[in-house]
C-alpha positions in Angstrom: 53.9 10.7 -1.7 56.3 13.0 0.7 58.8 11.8 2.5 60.6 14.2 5.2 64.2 14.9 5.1 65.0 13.7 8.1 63.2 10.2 7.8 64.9 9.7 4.7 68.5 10.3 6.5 67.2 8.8 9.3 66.8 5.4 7.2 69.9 5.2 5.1 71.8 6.0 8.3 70.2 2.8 9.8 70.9 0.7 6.4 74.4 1.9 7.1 75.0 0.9 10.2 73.5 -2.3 9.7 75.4 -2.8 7.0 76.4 -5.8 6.0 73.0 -7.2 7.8 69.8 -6.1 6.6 68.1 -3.6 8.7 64.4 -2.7 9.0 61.6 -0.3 10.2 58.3 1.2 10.1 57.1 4.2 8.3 55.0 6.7 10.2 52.9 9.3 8.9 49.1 9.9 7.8 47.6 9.2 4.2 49.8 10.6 1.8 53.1 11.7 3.4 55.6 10.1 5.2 57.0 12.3 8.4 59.2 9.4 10.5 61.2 6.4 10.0 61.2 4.0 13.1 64.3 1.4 13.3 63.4 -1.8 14.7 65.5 -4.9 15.2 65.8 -7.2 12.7 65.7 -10.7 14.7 65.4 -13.0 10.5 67.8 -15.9 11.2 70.1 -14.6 7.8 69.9 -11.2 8.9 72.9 -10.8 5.7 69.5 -11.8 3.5 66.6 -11.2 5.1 64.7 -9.2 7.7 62.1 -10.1 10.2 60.7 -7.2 12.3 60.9 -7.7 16.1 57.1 -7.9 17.2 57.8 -5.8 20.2 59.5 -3.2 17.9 56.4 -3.2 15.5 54.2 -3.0 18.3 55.8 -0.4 19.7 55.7 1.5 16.9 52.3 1.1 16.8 51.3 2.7 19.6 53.8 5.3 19.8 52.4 6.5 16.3 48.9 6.5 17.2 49.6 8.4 20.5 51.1 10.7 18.0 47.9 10.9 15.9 49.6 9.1 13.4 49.3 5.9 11.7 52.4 3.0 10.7 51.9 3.6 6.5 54.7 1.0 5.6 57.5 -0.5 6.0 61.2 -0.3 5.4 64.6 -2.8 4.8 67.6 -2.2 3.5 69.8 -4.2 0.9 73.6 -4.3 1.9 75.1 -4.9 -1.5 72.6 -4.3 -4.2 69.9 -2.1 -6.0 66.7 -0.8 -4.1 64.6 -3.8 -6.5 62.1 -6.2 -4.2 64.0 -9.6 -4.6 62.4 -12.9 -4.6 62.2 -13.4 -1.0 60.9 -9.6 -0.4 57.8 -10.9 -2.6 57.9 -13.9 -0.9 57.0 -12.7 2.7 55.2 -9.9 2.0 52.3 -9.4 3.6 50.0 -6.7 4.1 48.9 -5.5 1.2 48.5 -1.8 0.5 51.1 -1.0 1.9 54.1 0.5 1.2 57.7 -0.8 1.5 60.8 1.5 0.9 64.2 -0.2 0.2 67.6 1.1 0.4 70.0 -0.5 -2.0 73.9 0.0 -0.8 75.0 -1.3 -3.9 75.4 2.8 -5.3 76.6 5.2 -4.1 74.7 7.5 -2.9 72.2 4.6 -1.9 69.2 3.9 -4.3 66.0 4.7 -2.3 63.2 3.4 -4.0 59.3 3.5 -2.2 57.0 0.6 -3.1 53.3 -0.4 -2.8 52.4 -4.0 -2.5 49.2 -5.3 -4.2 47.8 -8.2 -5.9 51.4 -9.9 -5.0 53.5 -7.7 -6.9 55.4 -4.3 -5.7 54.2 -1.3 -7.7 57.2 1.4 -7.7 55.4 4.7 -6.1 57.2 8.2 -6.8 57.8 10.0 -4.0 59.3 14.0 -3.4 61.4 14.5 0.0 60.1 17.4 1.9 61.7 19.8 5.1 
């Protein structure tokens, strides 16, 4: 997997500024690459431990990436004050399987970024190289 530069800054910037909530997004790209991280508002009830992607925001997303000929290939949250791991609760309400999740753990510094596929209820840690 790629990921580009400026989604990756783009992503830890938003974990940052969330910070001490959880913040989340959609990845957008095409098969095996990564080009664009979209923030969307995290409307979970314990934002501090747990996200919950505003529908408008994913479907926004949506469409804005297929206008763009490209497709929504995952998903991304941050964790405020520990490692870029899937916790309980990520595993919990995952959903869509196939998909890839990337977490940004706060608890380092510089953050941990770690990129994630979800399958057969378990996240499987994918390598990834960042890119222009």
């Amino acid at each position: 997997m790629t990921l580009s530069h400026t989604a990756l800054a783009a992503l830890v910037q938003h974990a940052r500024d969330a910070s001490p909530d959880e913040c989340c997004g959609l990845l957008i790209g095409r098969g095996e690459r990564i080009d664009e991280a979209r923030p969307a508002r995290n409307v979970a009830d314990r934002p501090r431990t747990r996200f919950v992607i505003d529908p408008r925001d994913h479907v926004k997303a949506i469409r804005g990436a297929r206008a763009g000929g490209l497709d929504v290939v995952g998903y991304y949250h941050s964790h405020p004050r520990s490692a870029a791991e899937p916790s309980e609760t990520d595993r919990a309400e995952a959903a869509y399987p196939g998909q890839l999740f990337l977490i940004v753990g706060l608890g380092a510094d510089p953050p941990d970024v770690r990129l994630y596929r979800f399958a057969d209820g378990n996240f499987l840690q994918v390598p990834f190289v960042t890119v222009g």
